[in-house]
N, C-alpha and C positions, 0 to 999 in steps of 0.2 A: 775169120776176120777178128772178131773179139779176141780171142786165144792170142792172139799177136799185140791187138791195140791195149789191151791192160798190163803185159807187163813193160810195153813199151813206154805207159804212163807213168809207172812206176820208177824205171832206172830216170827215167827226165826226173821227177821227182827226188829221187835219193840224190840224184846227182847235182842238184845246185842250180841246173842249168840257167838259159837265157832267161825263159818263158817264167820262170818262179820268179827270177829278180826284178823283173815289172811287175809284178802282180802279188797282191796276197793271195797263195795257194796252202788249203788245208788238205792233209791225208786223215780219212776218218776211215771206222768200220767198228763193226758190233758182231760176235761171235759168242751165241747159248749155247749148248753145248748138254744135250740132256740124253737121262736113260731112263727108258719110261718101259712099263711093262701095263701092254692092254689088256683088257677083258672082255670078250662081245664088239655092240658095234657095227654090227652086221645083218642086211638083210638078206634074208632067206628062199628064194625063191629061184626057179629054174627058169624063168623067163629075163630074170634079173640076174644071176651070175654072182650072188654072192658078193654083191656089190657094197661096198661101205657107205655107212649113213653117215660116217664123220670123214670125208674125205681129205684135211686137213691135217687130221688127229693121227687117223689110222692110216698106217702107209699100206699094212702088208697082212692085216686079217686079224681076226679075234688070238685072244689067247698069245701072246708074243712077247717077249723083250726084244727092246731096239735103240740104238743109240738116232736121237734127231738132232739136227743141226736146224734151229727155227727163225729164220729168216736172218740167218748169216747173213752178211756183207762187206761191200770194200767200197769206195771212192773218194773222190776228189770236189771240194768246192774254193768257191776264190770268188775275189773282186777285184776292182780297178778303179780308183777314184778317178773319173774326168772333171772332175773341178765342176761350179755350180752348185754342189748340193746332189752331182748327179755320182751315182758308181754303175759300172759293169757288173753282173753276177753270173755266176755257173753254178752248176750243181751235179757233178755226174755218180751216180749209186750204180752198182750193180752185187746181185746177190750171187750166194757162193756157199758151195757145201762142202764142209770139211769130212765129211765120211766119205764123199766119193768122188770129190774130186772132179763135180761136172762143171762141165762150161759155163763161163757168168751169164748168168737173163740179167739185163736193165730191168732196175727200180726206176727211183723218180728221175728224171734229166732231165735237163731245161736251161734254156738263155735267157738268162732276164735284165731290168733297169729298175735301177730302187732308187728315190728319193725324197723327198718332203710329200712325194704325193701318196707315197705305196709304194709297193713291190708290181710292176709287169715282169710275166715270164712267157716262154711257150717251147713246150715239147710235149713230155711225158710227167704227169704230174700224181698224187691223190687227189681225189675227189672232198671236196668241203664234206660231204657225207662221212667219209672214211675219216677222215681227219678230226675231225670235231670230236668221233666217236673215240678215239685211239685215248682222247685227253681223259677219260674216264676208266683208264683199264691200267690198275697197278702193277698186271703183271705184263703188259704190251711187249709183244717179240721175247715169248719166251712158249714151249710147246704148250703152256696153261690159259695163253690170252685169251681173249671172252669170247672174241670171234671164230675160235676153233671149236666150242662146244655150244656155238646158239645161244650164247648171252648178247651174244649180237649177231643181226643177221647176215650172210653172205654178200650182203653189198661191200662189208668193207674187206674182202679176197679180190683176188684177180686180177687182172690187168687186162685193158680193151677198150671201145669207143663205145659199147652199147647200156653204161651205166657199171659195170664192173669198180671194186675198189682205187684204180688206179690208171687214169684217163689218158689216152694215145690222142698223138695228134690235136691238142688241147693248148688254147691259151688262159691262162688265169691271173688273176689279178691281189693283192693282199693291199687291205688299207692301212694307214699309218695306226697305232694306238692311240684313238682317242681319250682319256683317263680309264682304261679298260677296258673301252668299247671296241670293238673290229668287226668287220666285212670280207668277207672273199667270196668269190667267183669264180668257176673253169665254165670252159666253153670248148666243146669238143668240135674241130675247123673240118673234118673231115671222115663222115658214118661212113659205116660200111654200106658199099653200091645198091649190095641189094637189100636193106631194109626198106621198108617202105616208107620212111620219114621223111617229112617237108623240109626238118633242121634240123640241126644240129643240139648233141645231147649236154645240157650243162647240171649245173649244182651252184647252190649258194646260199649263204647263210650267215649271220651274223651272232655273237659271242660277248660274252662281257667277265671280264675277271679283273675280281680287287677284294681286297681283308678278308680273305678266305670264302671268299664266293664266287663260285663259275656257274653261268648258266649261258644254255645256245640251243638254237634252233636252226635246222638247214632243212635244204628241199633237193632232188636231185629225178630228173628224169632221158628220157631216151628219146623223146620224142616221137614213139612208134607210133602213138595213137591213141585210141581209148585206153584205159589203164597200164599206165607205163611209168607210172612213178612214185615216187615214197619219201615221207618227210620222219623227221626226228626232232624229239626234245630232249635236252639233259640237264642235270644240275650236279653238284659238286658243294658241298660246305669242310672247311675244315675248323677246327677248334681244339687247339694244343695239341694233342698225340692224337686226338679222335678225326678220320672224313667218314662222313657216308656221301652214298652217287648214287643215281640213278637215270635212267634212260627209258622213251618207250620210244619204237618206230613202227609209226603209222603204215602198212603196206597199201598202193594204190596202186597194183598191179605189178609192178618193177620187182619187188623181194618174189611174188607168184612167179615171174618170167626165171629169175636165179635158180629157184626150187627145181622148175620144170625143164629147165636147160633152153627155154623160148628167147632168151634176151637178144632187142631188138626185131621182133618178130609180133605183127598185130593180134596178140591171141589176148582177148578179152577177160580178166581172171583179177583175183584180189581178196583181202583178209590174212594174208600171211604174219598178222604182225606178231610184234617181240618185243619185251620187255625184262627190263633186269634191274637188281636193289643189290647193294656192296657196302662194305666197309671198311674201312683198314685202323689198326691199331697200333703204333711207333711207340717202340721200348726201346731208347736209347738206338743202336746199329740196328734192330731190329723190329720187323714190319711181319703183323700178321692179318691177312686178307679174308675175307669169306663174301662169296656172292652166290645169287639165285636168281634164276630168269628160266620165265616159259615163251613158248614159239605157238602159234596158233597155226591149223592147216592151211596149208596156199589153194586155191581154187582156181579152178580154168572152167570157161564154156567150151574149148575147144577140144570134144569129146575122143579127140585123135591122141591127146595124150593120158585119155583113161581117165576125164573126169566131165562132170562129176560121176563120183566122186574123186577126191582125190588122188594125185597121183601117188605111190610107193614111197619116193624121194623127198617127202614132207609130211607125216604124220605130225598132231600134236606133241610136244613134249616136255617136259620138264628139266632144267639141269641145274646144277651146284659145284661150286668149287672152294678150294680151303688150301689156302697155302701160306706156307712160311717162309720169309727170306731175312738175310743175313745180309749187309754190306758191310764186307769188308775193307773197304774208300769206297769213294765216290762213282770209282768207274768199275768195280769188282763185285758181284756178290753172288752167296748161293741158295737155292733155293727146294723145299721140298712139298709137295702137292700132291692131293686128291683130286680129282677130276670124274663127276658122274652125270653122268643123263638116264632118262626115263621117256621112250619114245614111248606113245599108242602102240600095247603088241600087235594090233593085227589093223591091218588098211586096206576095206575093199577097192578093189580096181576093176578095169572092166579087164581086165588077167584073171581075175581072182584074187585069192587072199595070199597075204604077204606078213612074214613074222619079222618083227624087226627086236633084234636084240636089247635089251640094256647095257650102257657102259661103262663101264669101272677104270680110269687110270690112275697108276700111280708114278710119279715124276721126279726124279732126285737131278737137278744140274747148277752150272754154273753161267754167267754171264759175265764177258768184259767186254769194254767201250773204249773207242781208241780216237 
């Protein structure tokens, strides 16, 4: 069905047709484009399978060159004035990998009505968690973002109903800009059957940006139960060529659920937070970045996934990153980067003991925006 419906959207689009001449329709997409050769990365164990600790990062094992395509994409968005102060909105993204050529997944999608009051939408959305977070990451959607090496934690991957980065079956709401102030909400209309939740999983948080100051706070839970959710703070200063950021998130069971693969499931567990500090410095076309952030262990009482202590899949750890970019215009540039982490080598389980690699990558690619 997709295979059909996208390029179907496209020849309407190239072609002028009906549907584009009543409405304003955009064609966007964003295509990185990187070669990155890993190191480690990997833990060690036969009950575990040589499983990757950066499953983001690492596609294909320690030791490797590989070209990644990091959150390529293609779609369509549009409006429709009805008159009143009111318009029609769409949004349809879908992702796309140029090395191989797989089948589009849906990113964000959604039908919405915006006007003096806000933005309503409802489909498939980010989460206020994911979002807020993305505003602090200079290298966002490129294989270095901060989310792929635990400068931020795994809430903002994925796609799903049970707190994942990118909320299914969701309505959400965005308020007007108050002189830099805003609000948003998702509200997820429909868990999965068999969690054991009374409601439904939302997120929300409000924001403020003006003369080079951002600061926000959001909240984001599942509704499972006893520890099932996790909040954030950030901030953001700029001052001529200088930002610094930073972020911590609070884990209240929700980032423990991610680690342990539990999400939406009543298992009692909590402490995974994460925290990270960055900077970036603007030479003219050019932007050099440097960030640090550590992860604390996720904990369970639910001695079925090996804890306490901890499980394999979340030791403490330390990471860094160091990159440099080039924009060549506004919608072109390229970039080259360090990327390393520093897990706890060894994690008792109720398996035993488990070696978790150190990671080393290094990154040369490009990025255009259409």
């Amino acid at each position: 069905m997709t295979k059909k419906l996208l390029p179907t959207m496209i020849g309407v689009i190239l072609a002028g047709g009906v549907a584009v001449a009543q409405a304003d329709v955009q064609v966007f997409g964003h295509i990185d484009e990187s070669l990155i050769y890993v190191n480690g990365g990997r833990i060690h164990n036969s009950g575990v399978g040589g499983a990757n600790f950066y499953p983001n990062l690492v596609a294909k094992g320690d030791n490797n060159t590989q070209l990644v395509c990091t959150d390529c994409s293609l779609g369509f968005k549009g409006s429709e004035d009805l008159g009143n102060g009111l318009k029609a909105l769409f949004f349809l993204d879908w992702t796309v990998d140029i090395n191989n050529s797989t089948t589009p997944d849906g990113r964000d999608q959604w039908l919405g009505m915006g006007g003096n009051f806000g933005t309503l939408k409802a489909g498939t959305m980010s989460t206020v968690y994911k979002s807020y977070g993305a505003m602090l990451d200079p290298v966002y959607r490129t294989v270095a973002q901060q989310r792929n090496i635990g400068l931020q934690s795994n809430l903002h991957n994925e796609k799903g109903d049970v707190g994942q980065g990118r909320a299914t079956n969701t309505v959400g709401y965005d308020s007007p800009d108050w002189n830099g102030l805003k609000a948003n909400v998702t509200y997820t209309i429909q868990p999965d059957s068999n969690s054991p939740r009374t409601q439904g999983p939302y997120s929300g948080g409000v924001s403020y940006e003006n003369g080079g100051i951002l600061v926000f706070a959001d909240y984001i839970t599942n509704s499972s139960g006893k520890d099932d959710s996790a909040a954030s703070v950030g901030a953001k200063y700029t001052l001529n060529n200088f930002a610094i950021f930073g972020q911590y998130e609070k884990d209240l069971g929700l980032i423990t659920d991610s680690a342990t693969g539990t999400l939406g499931q009543s298992n009692d567990g909590d402490g995974a937070d994460v925290w990270m500090v960055g900077g970036t410095y603007t030479m003219g076309n050019n932007l050099l970045y440097a960030g640090y952030g550590q992860g604390d262990n996720a904990s369970t009482t639910d001695a079925s996934l090996g804890a306490p202590p901890p499980s394999v899949s979340d030791p403490k750890y330390k990471s860094w990153e160091l990159v440099g970019v080039h924009n060549f215009s506004k919608r072109t540039l390229a970039y080259l980067g360090y990327v390393g982490s520093k897990p706890d080598g060894n994690v008792n389980t109720a398996t035993g003991s488990h070696q978790v690699d150190d990671l080393a990558v290094l990154t040369v690619g490009a990025k255009h925006t259409f």
